[in-house]
PDB file of N, CA, C and O in Angstrom:
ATOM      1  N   UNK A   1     -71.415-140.491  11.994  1.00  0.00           N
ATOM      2  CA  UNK A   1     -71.083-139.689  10.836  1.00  0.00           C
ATOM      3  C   UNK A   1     -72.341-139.144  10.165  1.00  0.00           C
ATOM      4  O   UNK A   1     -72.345-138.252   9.317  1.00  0.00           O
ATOM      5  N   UNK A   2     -73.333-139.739  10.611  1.00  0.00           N
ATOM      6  CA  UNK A   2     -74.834-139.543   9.604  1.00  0.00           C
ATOM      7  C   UNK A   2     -75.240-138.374  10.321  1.00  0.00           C
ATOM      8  O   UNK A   2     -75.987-137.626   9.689  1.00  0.00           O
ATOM      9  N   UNK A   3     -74.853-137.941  11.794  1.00  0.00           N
ATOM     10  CA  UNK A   3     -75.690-137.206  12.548  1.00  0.00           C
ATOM     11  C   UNK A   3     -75.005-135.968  11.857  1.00  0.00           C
ATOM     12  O   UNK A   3     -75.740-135.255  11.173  1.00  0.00           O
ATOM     13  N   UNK A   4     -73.420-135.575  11.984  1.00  0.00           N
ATOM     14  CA  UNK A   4     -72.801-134.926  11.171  1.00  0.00           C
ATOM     15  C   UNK A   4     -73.307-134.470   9.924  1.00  0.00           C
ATOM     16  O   UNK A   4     -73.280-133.252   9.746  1.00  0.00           O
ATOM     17  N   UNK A   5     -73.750-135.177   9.048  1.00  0.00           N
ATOM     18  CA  UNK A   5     -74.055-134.905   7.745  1.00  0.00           C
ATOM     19  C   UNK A   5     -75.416-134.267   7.964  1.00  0.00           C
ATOM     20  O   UNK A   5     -76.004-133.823   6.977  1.00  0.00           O
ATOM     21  N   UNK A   6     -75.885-134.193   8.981  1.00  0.00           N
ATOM     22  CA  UNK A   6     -77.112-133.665   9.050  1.00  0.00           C
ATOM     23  C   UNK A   6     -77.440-132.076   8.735  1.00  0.00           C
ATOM     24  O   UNK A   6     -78.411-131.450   8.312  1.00  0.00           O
ATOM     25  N   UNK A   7     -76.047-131.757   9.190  1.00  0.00           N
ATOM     26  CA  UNK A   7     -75.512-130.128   9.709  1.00  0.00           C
ATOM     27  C   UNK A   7     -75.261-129.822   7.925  1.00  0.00           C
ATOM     28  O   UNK A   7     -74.801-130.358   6.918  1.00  0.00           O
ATOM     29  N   UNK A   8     -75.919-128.581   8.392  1.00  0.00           N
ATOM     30  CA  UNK A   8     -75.730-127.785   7.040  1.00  0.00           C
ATOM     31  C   UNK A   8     -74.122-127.299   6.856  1.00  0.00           C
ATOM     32  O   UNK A   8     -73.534-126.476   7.558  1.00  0.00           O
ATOM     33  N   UNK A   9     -73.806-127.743   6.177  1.00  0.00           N
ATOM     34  CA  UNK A   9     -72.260-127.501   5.234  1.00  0.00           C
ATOM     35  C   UNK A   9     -72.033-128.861   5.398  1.00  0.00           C
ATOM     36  O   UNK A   9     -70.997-128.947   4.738  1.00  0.00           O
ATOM     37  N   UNK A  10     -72.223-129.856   5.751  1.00  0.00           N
ATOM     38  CA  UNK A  10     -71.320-131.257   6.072  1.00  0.00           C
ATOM     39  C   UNK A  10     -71.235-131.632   5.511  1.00  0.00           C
ATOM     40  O   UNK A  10     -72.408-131.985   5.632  1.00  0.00           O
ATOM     41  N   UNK A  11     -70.776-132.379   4.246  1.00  0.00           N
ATOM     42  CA  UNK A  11     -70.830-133.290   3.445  1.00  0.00           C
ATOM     43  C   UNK A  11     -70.054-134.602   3.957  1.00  0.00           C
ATOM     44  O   UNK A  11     -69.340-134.739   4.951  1.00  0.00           O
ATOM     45  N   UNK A  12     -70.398-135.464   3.024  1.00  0.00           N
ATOM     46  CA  UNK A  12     -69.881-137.055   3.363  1.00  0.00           C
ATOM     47  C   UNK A  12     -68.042-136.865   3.780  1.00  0.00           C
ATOM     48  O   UNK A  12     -67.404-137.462   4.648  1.00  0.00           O
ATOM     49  N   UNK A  13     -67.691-136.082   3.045  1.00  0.00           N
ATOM     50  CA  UNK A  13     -66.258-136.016   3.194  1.00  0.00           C
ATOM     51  C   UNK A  13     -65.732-135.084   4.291  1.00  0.00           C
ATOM     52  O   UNK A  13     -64.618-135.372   4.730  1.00  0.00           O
ATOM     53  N   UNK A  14     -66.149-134.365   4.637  1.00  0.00           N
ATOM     54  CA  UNK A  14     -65.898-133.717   6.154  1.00  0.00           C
ATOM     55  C   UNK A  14     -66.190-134.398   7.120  1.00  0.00           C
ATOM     56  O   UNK A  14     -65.469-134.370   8.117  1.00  0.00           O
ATOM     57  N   UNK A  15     -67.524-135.321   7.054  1.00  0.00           N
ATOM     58  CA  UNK A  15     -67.887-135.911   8.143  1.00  0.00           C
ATOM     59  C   UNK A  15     -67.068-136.905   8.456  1.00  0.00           C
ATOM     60  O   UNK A  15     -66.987-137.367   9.594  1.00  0.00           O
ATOM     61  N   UNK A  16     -66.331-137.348   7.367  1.00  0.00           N
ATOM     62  CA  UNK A  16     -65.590-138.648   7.745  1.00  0.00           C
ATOM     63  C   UNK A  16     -64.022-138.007   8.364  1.00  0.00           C
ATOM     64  O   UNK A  16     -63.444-138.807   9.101  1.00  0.00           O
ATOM     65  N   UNK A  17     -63.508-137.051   8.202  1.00  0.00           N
ATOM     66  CA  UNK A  17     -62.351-135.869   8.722  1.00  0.00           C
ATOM     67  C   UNK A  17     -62.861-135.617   9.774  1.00  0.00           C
ATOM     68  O   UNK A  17     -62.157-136.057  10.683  1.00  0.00           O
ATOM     69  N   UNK A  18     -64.156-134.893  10.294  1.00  0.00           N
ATOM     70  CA  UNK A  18     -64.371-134.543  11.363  1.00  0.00           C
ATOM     71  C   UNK A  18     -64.527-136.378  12.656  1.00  0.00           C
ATOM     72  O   UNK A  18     -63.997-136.605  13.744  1.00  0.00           O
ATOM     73  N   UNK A  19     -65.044-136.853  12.185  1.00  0.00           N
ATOM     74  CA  UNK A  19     -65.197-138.365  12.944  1.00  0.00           C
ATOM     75  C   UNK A  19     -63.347-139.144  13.042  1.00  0.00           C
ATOM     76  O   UNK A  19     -62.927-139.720  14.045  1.00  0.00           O
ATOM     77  N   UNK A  20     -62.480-138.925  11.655  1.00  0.00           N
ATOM     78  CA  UNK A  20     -61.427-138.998  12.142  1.00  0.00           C
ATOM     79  C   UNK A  20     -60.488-138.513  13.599  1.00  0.00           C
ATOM     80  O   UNK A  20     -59.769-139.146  14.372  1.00  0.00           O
ATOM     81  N   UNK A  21     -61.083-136.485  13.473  1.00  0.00           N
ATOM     82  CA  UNK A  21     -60.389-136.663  14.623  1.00  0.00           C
ATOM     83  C   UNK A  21     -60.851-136.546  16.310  1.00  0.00           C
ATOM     84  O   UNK A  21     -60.479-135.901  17.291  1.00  0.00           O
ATOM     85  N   UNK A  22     -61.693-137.385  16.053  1.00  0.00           N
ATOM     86  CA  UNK A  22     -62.353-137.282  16.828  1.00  0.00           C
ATOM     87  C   UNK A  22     -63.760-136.250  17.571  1.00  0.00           C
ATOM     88  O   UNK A  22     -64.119-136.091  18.737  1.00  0.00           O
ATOM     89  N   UNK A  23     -64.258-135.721  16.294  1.00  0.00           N
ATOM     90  CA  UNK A  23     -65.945-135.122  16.302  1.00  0.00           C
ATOM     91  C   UNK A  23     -66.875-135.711  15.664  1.00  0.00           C
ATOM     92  O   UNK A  23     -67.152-135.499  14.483  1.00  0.00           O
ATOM     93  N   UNK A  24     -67.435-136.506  16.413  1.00  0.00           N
ATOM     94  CA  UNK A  24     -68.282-137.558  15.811  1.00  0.00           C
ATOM     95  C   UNK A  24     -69.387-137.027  15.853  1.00  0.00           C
ATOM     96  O   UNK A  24     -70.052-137.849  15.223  1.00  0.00           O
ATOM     97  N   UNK A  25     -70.284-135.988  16.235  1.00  0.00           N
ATOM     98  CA  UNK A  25     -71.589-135.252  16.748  1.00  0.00           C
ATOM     99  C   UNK A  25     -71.429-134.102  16.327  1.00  0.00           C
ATOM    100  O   UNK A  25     -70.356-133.567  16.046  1.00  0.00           O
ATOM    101  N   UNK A  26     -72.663-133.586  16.249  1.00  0.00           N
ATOM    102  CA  UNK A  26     -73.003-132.103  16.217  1.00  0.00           C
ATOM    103  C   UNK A  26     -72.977-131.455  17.528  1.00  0.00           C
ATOM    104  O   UNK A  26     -72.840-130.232  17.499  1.00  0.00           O
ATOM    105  N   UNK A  27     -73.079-132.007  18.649  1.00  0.00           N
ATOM    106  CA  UNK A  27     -72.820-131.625  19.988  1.00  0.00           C
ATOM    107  C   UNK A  27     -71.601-131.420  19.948  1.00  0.00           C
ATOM    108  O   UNK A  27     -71.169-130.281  20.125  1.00  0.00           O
ATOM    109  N   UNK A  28     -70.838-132.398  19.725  1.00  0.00           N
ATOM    110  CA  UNK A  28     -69.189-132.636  19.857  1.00  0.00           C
ATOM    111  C   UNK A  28     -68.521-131.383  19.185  1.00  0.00           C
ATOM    112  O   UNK A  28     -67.475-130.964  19.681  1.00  0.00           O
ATOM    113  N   UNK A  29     -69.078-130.738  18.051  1.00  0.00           N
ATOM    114  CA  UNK A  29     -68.920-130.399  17.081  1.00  0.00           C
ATOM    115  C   UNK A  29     -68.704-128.454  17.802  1.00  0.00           C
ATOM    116  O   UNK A  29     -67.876-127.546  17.885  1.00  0.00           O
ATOM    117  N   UNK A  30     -69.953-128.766  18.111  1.00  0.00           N
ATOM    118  CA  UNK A  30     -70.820-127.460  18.578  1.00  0.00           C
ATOM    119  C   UNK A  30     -70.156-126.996  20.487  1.00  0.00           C
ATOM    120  O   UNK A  30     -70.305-125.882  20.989  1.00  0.00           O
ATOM    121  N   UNK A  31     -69.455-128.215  21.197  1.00  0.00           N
ATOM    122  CA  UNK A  31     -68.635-128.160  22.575  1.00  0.00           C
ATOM    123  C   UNK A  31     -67.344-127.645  21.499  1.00  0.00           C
ATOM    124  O   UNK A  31     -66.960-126.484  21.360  1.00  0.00           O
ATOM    125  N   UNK A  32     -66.893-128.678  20.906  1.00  0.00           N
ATOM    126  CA  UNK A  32     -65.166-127.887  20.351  1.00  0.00           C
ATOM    127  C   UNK A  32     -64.853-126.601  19.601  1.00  0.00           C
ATOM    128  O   UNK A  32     -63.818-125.936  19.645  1.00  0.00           O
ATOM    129  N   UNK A  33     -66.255-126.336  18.721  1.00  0.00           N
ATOM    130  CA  UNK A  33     -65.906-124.824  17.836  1.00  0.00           C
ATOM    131  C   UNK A  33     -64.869-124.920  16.805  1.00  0.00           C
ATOM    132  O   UNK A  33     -64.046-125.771  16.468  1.00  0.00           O
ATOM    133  N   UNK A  34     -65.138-123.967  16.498  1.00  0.00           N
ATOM    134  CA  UNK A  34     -64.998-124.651  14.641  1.00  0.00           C
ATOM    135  C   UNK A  34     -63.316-123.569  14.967  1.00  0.00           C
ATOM    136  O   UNK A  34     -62.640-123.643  13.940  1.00  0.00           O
ATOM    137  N   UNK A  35     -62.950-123.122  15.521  1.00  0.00           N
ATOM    138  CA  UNK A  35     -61.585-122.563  15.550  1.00  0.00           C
ATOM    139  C   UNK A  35     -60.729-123.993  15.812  1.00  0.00           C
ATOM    140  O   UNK A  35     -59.824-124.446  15.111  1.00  0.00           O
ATOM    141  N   UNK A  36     -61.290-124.544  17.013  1.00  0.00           N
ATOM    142  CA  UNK A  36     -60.583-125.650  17.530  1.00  0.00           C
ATOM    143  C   UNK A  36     -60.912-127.156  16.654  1.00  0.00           C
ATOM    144  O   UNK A  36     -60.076-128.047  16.501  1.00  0.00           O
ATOM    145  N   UNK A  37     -61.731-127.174  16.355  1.00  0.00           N
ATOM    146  CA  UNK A  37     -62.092-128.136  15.226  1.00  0.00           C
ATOM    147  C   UNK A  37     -61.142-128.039  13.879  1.00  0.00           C
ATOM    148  O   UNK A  37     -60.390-128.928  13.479  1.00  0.00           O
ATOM    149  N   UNK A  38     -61.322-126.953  13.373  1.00  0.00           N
ATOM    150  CA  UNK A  38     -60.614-126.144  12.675  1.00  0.00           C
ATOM    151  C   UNK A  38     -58.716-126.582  13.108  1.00  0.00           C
ATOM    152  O   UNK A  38     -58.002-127.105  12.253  1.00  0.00           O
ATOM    153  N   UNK A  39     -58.362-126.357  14.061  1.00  0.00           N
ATOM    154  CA  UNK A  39     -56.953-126.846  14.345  1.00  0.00           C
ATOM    155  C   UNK A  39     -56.956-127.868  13.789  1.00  0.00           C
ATOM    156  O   UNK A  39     -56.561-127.996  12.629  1.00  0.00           O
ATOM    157  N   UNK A  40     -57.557-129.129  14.754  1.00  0.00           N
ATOM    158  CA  UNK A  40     -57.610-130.702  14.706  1.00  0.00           C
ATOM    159  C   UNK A  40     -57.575-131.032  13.355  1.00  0.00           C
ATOM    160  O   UNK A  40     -56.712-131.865  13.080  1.00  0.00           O
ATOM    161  N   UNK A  41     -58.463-130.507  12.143  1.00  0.00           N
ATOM    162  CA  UNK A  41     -58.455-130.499  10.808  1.00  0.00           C
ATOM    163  C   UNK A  41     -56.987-130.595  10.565  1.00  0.00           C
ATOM    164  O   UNK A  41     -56.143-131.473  10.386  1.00  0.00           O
ATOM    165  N   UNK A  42     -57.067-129.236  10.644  1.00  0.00           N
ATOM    166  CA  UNK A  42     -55.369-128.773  10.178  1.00  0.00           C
ATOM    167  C   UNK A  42     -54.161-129.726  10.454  1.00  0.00           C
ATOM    168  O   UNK A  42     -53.350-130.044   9.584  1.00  0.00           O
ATOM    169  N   UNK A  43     -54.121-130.157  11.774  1.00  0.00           N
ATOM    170  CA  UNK A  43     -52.846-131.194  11.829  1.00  0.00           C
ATOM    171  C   UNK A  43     -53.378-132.439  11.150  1.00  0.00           C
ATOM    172  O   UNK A  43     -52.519-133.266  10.845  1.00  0.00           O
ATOM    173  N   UNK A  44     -54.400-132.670  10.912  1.00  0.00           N
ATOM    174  CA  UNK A  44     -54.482-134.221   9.990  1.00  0.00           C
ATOM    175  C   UNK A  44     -54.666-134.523   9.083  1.00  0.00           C
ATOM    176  O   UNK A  44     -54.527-135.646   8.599  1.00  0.00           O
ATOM    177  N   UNK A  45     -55.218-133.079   8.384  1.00  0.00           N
ATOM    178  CA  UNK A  45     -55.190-133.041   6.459  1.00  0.00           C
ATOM    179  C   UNK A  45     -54.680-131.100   6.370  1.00  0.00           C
ATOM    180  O   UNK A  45     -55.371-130.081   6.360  1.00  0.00           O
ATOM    181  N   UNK A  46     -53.581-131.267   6.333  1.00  0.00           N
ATOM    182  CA  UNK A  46     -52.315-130.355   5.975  1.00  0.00           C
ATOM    183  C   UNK A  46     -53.412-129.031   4.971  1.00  0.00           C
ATOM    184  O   UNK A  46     -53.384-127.805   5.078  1.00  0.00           O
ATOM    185  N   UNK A  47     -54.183-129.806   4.155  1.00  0.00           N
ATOM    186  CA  UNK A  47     -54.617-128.846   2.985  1.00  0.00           C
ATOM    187  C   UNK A  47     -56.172-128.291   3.218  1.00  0.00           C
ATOM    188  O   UNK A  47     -56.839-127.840   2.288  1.00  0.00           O
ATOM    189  N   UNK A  48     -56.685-128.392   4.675  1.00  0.00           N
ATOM    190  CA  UNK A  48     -57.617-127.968   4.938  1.00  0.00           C
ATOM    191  C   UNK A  48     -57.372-125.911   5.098  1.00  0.00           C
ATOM    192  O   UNK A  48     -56.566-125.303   5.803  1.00  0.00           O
ATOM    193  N   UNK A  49     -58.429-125.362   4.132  1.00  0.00           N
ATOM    194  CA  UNK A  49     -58.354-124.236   4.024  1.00  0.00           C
ATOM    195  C   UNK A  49     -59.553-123.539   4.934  1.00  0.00           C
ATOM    196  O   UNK A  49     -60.290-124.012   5.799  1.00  0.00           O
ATOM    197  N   UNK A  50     -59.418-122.052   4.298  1.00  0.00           N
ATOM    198  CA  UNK A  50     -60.301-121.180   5.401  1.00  0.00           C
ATOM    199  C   UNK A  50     -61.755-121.267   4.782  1.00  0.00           C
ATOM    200  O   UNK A  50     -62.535-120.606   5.469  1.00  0.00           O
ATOM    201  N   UNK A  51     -62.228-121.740   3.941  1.00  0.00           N
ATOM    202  CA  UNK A  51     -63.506-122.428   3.611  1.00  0.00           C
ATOM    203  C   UNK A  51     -63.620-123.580   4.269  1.00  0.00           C
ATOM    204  O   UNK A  51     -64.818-123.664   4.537  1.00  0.00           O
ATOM    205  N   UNK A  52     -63.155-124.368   4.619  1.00  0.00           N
ATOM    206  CA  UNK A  52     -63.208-125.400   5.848  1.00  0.00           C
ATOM    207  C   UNK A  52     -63.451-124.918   6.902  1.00  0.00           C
ATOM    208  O   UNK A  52     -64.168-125.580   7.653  1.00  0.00           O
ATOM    209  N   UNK A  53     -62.909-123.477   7.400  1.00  0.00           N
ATOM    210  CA  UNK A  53     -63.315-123.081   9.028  1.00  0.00           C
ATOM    211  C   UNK A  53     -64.790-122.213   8.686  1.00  0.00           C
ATOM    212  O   UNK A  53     -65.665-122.194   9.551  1.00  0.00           O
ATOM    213  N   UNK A  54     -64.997-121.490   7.342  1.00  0.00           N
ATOM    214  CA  UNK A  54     -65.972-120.974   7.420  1.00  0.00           C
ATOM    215  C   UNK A  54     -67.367-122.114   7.815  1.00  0.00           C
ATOM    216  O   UNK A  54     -68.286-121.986   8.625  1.00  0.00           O
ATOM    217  N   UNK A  55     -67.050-123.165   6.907  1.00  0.00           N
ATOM    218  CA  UNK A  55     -67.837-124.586   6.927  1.00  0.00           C
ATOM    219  C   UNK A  55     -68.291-124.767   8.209  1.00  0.00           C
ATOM    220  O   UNK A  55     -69.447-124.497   8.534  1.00  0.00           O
ATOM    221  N   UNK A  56     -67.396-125.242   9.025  1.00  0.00           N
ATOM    222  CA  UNK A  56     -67.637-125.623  10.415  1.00  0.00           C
ATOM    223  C   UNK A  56     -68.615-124.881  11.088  1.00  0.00           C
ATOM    224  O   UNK A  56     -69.591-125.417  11.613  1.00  0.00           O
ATOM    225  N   UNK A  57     -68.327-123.226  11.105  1.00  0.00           N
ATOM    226  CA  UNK A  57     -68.738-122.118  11.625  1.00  0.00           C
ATOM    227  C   UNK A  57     -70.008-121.991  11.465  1.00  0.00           C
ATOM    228  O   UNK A  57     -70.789-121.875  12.410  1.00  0.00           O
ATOM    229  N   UNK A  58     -70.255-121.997  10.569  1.00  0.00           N
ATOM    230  CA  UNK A  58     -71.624-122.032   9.473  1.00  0.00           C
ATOM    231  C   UNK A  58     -72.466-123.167   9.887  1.00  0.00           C
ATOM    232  O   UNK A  58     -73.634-122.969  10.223  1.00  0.00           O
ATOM    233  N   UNK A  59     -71.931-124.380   9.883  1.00  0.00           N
ATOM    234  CA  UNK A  59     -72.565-125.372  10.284  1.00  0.00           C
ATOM    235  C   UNK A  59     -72.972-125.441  12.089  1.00  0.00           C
ATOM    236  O   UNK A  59     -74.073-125.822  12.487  1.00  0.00           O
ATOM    237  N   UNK A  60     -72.074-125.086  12.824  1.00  0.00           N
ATOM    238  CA  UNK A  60     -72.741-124.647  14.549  1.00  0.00           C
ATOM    239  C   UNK A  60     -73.690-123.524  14.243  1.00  0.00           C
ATOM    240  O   UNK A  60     -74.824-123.867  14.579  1.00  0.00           O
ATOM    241  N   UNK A  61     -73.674-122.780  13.930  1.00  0.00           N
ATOM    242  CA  UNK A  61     -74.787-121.717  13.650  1.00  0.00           C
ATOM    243  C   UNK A  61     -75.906-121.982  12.577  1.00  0.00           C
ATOM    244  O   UNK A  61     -76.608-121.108  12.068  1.00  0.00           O
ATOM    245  N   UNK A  62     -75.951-123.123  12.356  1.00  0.00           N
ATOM    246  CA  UNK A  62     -76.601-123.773  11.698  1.00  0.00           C
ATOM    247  C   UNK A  62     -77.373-122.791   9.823  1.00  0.00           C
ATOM    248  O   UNK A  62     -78.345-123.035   9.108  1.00  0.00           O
ATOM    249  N   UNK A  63     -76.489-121.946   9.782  1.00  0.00           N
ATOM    250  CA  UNK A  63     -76.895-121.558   8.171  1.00  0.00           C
ATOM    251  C   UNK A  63     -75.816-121.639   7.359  1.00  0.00           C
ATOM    252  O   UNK A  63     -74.759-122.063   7.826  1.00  0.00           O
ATOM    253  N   UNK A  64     -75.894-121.307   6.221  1.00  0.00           N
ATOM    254  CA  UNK A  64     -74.710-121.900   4.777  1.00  0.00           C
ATOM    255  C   UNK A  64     -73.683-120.817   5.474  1.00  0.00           C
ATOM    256  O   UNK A  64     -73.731-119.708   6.006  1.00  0.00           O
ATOM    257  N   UNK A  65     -72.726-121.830   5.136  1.00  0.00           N
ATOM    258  CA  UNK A  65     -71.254-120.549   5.693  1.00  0.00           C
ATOM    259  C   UNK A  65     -71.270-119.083   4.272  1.00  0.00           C
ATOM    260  O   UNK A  65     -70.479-118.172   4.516  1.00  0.00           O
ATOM    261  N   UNK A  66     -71.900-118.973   3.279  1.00  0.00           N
ATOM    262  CA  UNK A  66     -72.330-117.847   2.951  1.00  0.00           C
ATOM    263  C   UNK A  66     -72.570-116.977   3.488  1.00  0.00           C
ATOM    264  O   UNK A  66     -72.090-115.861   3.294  1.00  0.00           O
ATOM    265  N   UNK A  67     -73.541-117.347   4.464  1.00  0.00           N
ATOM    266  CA  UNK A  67     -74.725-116.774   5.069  1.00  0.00           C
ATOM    267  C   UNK A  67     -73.805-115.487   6.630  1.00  0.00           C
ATOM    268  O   UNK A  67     -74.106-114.470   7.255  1.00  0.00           O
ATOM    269  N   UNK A  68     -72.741-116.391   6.549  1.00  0.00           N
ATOM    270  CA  UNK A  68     -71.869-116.108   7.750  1.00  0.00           C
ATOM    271  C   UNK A  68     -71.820-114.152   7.454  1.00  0.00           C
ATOM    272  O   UNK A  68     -71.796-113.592   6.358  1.00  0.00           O
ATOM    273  N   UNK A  69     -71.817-113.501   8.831  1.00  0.00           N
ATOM    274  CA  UNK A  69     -71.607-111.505   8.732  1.00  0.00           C
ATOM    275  C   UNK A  69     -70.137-111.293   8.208  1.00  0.00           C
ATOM    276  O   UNK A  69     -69.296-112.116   8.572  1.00  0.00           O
ATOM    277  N   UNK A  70     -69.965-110.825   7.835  1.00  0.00           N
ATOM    278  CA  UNK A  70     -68.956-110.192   7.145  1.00  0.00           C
ATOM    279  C   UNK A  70     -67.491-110.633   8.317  1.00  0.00           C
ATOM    280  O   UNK A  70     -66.486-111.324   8.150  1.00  0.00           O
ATOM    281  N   UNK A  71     -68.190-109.584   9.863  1.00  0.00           N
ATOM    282  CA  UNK A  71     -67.286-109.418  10.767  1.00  0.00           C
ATOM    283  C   UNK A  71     -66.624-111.140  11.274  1.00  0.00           C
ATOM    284  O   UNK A  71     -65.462-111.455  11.529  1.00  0.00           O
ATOM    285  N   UNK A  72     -67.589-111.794  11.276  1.00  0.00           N
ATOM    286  CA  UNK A  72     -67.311-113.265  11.850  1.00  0.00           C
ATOM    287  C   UNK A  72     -66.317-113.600  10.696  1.00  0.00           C
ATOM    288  O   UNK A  72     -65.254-114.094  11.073  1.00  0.00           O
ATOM    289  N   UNK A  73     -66.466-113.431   9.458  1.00  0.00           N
ATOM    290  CA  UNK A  73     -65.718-113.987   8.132  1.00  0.00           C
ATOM    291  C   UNK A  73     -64.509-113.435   8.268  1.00  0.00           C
ATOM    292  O   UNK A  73     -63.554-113.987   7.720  1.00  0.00           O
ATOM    293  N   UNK A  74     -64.335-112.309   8.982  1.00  0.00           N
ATOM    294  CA  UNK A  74     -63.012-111.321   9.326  1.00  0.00           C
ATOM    295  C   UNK A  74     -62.393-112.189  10.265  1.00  0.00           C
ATOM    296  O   UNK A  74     -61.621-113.122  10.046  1.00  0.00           O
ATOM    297  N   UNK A  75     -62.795-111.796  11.240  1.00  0.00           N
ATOM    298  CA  UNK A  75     -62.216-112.842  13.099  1.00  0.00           C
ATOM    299  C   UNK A  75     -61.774-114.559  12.366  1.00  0.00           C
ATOM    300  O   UNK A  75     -60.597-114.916  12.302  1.00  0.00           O
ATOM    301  N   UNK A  76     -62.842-115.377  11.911  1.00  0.00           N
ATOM    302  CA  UNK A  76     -61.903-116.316  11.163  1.00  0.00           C
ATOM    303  C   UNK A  76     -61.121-116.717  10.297  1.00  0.00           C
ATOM    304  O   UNK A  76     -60.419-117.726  10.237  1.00  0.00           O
ATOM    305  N   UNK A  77     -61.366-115.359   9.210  1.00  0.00           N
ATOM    306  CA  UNK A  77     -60.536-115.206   8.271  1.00  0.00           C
ATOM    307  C   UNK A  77     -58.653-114.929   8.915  1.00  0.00           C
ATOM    308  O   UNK A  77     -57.576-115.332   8.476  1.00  0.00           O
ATOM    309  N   UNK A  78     -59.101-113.890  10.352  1.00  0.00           N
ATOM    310  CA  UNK A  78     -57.571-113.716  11.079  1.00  0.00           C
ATOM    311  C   UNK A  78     -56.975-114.478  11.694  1.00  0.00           C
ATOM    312  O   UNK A  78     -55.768-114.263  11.807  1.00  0.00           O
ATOM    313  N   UNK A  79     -57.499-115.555  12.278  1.00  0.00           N
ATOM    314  CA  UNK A  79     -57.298-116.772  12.934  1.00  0.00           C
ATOM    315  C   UNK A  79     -57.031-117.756  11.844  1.00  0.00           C
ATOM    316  O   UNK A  79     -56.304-118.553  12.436  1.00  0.00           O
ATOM    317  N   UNK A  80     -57.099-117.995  11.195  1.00  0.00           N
ATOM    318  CA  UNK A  80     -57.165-119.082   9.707  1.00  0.00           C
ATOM    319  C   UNK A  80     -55.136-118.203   9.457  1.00  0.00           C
ATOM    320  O   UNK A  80     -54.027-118.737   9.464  1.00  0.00           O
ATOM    321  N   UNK A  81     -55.535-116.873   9.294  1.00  0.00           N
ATOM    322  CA  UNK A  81     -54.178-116.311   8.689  1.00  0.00           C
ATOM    323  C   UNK A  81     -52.514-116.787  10.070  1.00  0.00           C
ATOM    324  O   UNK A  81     -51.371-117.162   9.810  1.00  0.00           O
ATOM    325  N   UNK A  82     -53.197-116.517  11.411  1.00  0.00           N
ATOM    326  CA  UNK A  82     -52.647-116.040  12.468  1.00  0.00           C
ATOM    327  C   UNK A  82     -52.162-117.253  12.591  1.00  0.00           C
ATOM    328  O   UNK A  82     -50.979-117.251  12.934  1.00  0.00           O
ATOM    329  N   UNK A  83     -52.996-119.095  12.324  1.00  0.00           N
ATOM    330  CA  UNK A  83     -52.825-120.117  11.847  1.00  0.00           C
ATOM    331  C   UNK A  83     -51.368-120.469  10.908  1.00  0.00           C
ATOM    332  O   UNK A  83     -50.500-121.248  11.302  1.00  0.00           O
ATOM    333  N   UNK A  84     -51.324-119.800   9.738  1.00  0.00           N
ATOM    334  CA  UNK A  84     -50.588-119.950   8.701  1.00  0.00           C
ATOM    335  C   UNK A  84     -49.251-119.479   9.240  1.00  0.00           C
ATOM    336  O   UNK A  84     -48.266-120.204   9.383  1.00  0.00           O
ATOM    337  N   UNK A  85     -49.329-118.113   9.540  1.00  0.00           N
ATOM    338  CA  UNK A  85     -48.033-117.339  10.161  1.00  0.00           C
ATOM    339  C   UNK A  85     -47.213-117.990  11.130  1.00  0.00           C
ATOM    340  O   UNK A  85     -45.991-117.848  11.097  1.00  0.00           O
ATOM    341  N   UNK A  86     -48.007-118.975  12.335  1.00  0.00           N
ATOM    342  CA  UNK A  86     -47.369-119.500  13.129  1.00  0.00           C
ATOM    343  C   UNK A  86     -46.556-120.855  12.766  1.00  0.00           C
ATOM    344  O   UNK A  86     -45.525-121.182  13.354  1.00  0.00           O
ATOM    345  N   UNK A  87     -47.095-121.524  11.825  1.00  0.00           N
ATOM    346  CA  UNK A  87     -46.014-122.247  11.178  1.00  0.00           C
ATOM    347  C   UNK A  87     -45.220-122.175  10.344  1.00  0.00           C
ATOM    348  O   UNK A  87     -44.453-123.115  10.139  1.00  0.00           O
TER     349      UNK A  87
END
């Protein structure tokens, strides 16, 4: 969980969500992608939002999910939505 917290956006409380479902690493983290990470979230804390996928995103690319281009904030912003619609 410490290696996690290492990653810029992580805080103590993601890391312990992300190690729940099984992303214990920044490797782990950085093999699954924050779309699919992003799922796994979703089925195990219901109230994970699209600042959670920006988070992730931000954190494999290693700068503040601020920092994220507009267009990337779009593509996950549609996937986050495309997410919602399907349930």
């Amino acid at each position: 969980m410490s290696e996690l917290m290492s990653m810029k956006n992580i805080g103590k409380e993601m890391a312990k969500k992300l190690t729940s479902v099984g992303i214990d690493s920044s490797e782990k983290l950085a093999e699954t992608g924050s779309r699919q990470a992003f799922i796994k979230l979703k089925e195990a804390y219901p109230q994970v939002c699209l600042v959670h996928l920006y988070t992730l995103e931000g954190a494999i690319q290693n700068i503040e999910f601020h920092q994220l281009s507009e267009e990337k904030k779009k593509g996950l912003k549609e996937f986050s939505d495309f997410l919602k619609n399907a349930s």
